[in-house]
C-alpha positions in Angstrom: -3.5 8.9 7.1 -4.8 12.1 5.8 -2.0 14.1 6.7 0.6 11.5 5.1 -1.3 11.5 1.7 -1.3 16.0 2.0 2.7 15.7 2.8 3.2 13.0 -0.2 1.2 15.1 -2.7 3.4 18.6 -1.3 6.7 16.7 -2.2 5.6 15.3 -5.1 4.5 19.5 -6.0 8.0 20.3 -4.8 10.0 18.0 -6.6 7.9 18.7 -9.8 9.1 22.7 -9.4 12.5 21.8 -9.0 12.3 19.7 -11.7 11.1 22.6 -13.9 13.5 24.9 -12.5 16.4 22.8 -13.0 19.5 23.2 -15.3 20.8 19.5 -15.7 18.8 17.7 -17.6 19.5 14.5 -15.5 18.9 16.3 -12.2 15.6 17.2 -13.6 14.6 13.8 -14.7 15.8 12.7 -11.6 13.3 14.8 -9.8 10.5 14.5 -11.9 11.1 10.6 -10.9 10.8 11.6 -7.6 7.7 13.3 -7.7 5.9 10.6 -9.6 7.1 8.3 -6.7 5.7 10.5 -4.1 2.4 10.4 -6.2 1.7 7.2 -6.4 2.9 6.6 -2.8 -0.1 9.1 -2.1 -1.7 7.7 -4.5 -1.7 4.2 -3.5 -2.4 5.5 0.7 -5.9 7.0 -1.0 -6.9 4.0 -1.9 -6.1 2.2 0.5 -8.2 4.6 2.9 -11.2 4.1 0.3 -10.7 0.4 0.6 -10.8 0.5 4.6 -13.6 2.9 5.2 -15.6 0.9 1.9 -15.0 -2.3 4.6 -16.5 -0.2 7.8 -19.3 0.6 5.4 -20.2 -3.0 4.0 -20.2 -4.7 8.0 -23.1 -5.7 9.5 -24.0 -2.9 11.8 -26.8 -4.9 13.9 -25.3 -8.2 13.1 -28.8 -9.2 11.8 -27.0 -11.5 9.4 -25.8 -15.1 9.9 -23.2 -15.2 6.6 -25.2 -17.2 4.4 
């Protein structure tokens, strides 16, 4: 998953360039679009990683518990 969010956040860099580079206005609000998309797509992967390895942590390791 770590690879995926570090691809996501290189497009969203690349986008934002062209963005900045760009000599129609709509192309470059177009892209600029784009590269929020692919930030919160990396964005949203991040946190669900936080969420699964915050899980892993919280588990019972021994199974010493019952639940109640």
């Amino acid at each position: 998953m770590a690879k995926e969010i570090k691809q996501l956040r290189k497009q969203a860099e690349k986008a934002a360039r062209l963005a900045k580079a760009a000599a129609d206005a709509e192309v470059s609000e177009q892209l600029r679009t784009l590269a929020r998309a692919f930030q919160s797509q990396a964005d949203v992967l991040k946190s669900k990683k936080r969420a699964g390895r915050s899980k892993r942590n919280n588990r019972d390791p021994g199974g010493l518990t019952n639940g109640t």
